[in-house]
Structure formats: structure tokens, C-alpha cells
C-alpha positions in Angstrom: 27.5 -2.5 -3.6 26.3 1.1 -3.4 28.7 3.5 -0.9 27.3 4.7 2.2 27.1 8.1 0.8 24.9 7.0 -2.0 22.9 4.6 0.2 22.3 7.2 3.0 21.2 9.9 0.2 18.2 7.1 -1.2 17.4 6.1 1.8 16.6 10.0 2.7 14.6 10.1 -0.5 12.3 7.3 0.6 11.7 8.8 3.9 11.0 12.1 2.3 8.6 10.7 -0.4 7.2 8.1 2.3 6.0 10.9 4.6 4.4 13.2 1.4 2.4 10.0 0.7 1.3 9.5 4.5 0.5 12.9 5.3 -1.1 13.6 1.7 -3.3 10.5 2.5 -4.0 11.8 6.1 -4.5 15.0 4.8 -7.1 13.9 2.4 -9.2 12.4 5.0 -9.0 14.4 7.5 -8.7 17.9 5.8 -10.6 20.1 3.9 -11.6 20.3 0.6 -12.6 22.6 -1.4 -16.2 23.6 -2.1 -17.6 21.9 -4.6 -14.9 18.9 -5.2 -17.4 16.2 -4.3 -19.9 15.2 -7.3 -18.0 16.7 -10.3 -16.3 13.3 -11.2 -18.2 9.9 -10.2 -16.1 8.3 -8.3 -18.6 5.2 -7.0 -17.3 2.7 -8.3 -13.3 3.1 -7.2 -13.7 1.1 -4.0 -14.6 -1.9 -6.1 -11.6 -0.8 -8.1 -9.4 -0.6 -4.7 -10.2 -3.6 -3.7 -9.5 -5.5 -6.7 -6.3 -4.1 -7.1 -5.3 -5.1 -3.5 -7.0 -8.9 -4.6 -3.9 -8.6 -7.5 -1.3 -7.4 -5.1 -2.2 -10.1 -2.2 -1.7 -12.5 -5.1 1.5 -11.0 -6.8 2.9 -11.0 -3.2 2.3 -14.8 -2.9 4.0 -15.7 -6.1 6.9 -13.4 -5.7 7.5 -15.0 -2.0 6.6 -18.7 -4.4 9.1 -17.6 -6.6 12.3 -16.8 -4.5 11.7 -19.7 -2.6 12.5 -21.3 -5.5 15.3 -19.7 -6.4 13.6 -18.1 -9.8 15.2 -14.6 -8.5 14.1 -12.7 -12.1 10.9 -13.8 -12.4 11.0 -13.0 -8.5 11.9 -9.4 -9.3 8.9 -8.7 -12.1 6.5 -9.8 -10.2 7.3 -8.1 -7.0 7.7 -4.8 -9.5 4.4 -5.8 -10.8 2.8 -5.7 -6.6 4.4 -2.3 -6.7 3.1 -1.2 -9.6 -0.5 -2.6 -8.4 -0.1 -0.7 -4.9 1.1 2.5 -6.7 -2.2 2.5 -9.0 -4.4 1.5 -5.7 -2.6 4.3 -4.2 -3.8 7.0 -7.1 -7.4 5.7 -7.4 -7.4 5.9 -3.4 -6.0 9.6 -3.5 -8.5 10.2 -6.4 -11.7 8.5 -4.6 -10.6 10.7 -1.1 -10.2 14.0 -2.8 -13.5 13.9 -4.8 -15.7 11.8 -2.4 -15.8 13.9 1.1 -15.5 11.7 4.2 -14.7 7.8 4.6 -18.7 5.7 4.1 -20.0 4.7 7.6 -19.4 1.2 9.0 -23.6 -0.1 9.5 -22.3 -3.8 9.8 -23.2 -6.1 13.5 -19.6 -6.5 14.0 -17.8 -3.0 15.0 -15.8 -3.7 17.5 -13.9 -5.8 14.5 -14.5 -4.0 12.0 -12.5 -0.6 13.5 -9.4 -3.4 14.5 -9.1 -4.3 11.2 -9.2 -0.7 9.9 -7.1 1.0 12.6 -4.4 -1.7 12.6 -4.6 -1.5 8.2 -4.3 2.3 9.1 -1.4 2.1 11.0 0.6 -0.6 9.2 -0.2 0.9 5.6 1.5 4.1 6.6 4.2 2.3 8.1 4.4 -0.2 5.0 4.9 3.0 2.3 8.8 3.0 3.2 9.2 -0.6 4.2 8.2 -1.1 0.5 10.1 1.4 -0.8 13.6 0.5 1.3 12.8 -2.9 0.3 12.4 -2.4 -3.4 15.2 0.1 -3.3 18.0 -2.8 -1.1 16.3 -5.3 -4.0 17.2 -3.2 -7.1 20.6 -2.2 -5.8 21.8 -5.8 -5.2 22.3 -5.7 -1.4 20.5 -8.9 -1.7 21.4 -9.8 2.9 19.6 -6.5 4.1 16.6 -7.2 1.4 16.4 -10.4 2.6 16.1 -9.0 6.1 13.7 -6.1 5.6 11.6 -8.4 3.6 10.7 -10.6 5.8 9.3 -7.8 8.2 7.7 -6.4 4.5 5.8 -9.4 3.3 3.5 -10.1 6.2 2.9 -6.5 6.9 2.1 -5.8 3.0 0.4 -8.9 2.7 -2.0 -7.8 5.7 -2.6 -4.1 4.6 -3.5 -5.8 1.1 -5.9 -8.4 2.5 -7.5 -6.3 5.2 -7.8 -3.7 2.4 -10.3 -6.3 0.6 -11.8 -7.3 4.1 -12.7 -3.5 4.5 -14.4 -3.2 1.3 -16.7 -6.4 2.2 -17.9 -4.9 5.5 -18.5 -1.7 3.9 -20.0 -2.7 0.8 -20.9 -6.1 0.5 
């Protein structure tokens, strides 16, 4: 068990990298950019890209919750690394697609009024879900196995939505 002093000191650490990340993100959409940014790396096909690595995360989540039901906590542990890992690399072609791409596509779909729930609620629980992941991954990797138990059950269905709504988002945009 880590001591209160070292627990308190990662736990500010993930609150400190979880807001660079939120208000990078925020930041990228609705800031400015530089002149001339968009058009000087092709960046069309990254939403396909975004959306297939939240397919692998959604599915990653399933069999690491699969898993630790049945009590295969190692196996449990690489794969939940390997969701991480997924959301971390849709997280950088994201970052990549926002800062060379100006502006989020339109919505031109017959269905808008759901369309702009599902992405205001994914906006909204994606921010909150950088340091529910994070404080989850960290109470994981540091054995506190009761409180990672208990923040991940709050994690799961909020990643698991910001994952799947993620793929939902590309459909009505591009499909």
C-alpha cells in the first residue's frame, strides 16, 4: 500500500496532466491556429482511423471486464493496459486531425436533435473520463485493488460510452 503522501502527490499529477489534455483538446477546437496549418499534412483519413481505434478500445474494455470476472487478474491487467494504450494513440491522431484540419465537419444527417446528444454528452464524459482512467489505472497498478474496484465501476460504463458514441459520431458524420 502506497502512503498518503505518495498517493496524494499521483493523484495531483493526474489531475494536472488530466486538465493539459482537456484544455489542449478544447483548445484545439475552439482556438486559433496558425495560418496556414490546415492542408500541409492530409489528415482525411484519421477519422476513419479514430474510429477504429475506439472499435479496439470498446472491445479491449469488454474483455478486460470478461476477464476479471473471471478472476484472470493478469491477463485482466494487459488488456486494460492495451485500452489505454488504444485511447492514448486515438488521443494523438485526434490532437493531430484537430490541429491540421480547422473546425469540427458539419452534422448534414435527418436526425440532429440526436446527433448533438450524443456528441455533447461524449463531450462532456470524455473530458471527465481522462482522470477517471488515469486514477483508475494508477489505484490498479499500485495494488489498492478496493478503491479500483470502486472507481471502476463508475470508469467502465462511462469509457465504454465515450468509446462507442465515438464510433456512433463517425457514422453520422461520415457514413
Amino acid at each position: 500500500m502506497k502512503s498518503p503522501e505518495t498517493d496524494a502527490f499521483w493523484l495531483r499529477i493526474i489531475y494536472i496532466i488530466s486538465a493539459v489534455i482537456v484544455l489542449a483538446v478544447a483548445f484545439l477546437i475552439l482556438g486559433p491556429r496558425p495560418e496556414g496549418m490546415e492542408g500541409i499534412l492530409d489528415v482525411s483519413g484519421l477519422p476513419k482511423v479514430n474510429a477504429l481505434l475506439n472499435s479496439i478500445t470498446t472491445m479491449l474494455l469488454i474483455a478486460g471486464w470478461i476477464l476479471i470476472k473471471q478472476k484472470k487478474r493478469e491477463l485482466h491487467k494487459k488488456v486494460m493496459l492495451s485500452a489505454f494504450g488504444f485511447s492514448f494513440a486515438f488521443l494523438a491522431t485526434y490532437v493531430i486531425y484537430h490541429w491540421f484540419k480547422s473546425g469540427p465537419k458539419p452534422y448534414e444527417g435527418g436526425f440532429p436533435e440526436m446527433y448533438y446528444f450524443i456528441l455533447i454528452s461524449h463531450i462532456i464524459l470524455a473530458a471527465v473520463i481522462v482522470p477517471l482512467a488515469l486514477i483508475t489505472l494508477y489505484r490498479g497498478w499500485a495494488s489498492q485493488l478496493p478503491k479500483h474496484r470502486k472507481i471502476a465501476k463508475v470508469t467502465l460504463p462511462l469509457w465504454l460510452y465515450v468509446s462507442v458514441t465515438g464510433v456512433l459520431i463517425y457514422g453520422m458524420l461520415y457514413l
